[in-house]
C-alpha positions as CSV (number, residue, x, y, z in Angstrom):
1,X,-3.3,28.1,12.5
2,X,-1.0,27.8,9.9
3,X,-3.1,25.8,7.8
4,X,-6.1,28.4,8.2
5,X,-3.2,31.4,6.8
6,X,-2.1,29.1,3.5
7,X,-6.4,28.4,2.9
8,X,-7.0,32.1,3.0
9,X,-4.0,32.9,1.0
10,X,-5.3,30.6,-1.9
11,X,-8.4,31.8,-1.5
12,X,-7.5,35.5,-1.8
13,X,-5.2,34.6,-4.9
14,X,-8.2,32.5,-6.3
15,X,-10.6,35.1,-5.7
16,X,-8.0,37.7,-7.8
17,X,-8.1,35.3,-11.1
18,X,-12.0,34.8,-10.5
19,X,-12.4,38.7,-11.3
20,X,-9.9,39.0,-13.4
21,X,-11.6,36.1,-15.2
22,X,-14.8,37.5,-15.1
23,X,-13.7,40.6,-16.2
24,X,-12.5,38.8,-19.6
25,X,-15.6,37.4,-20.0
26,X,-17.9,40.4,-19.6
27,X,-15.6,42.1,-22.2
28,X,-15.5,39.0,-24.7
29,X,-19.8,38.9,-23.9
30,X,-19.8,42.7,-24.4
31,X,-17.6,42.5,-27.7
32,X,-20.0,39.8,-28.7
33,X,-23.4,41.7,-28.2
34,X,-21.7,44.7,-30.1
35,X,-20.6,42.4,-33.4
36,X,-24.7,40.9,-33.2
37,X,-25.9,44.6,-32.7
38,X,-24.3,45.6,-35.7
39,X,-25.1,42.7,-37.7
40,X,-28.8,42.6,-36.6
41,X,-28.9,46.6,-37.7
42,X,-27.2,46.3,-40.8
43,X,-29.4,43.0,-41.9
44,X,-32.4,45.3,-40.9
45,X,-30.9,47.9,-43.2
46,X,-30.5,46.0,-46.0
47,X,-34.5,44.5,-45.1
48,X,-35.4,48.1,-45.4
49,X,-33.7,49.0,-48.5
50,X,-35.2,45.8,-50.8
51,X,-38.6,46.3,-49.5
């Protein structure tokens, strides 16, 4: 029984840095998409402008 408490504990604790993790992530990934959106609509911009 004892063994089965310490297993869930890690797993709880495991499952806490996994989100915290993922939240990171989504932030870097969202950060990221913003930077290429802005670059993608200022290239397009400049596109426009020579032609």
């Amino acid at each position: 029984m004892m063994a089965i408490v310490v297993e869930t504990g890690r797993g709880r604790r495991g499952a806490r840095r996994a989100t915290g993790s993922f939240m990171s992530q989504f932030r870097n990934a969202v950060g990221i998409c913003t930077i290429a959106g802005s670059f993608t609509f200022l290239f397009a911009l400049v596109i426009g402008m020579i032609r």
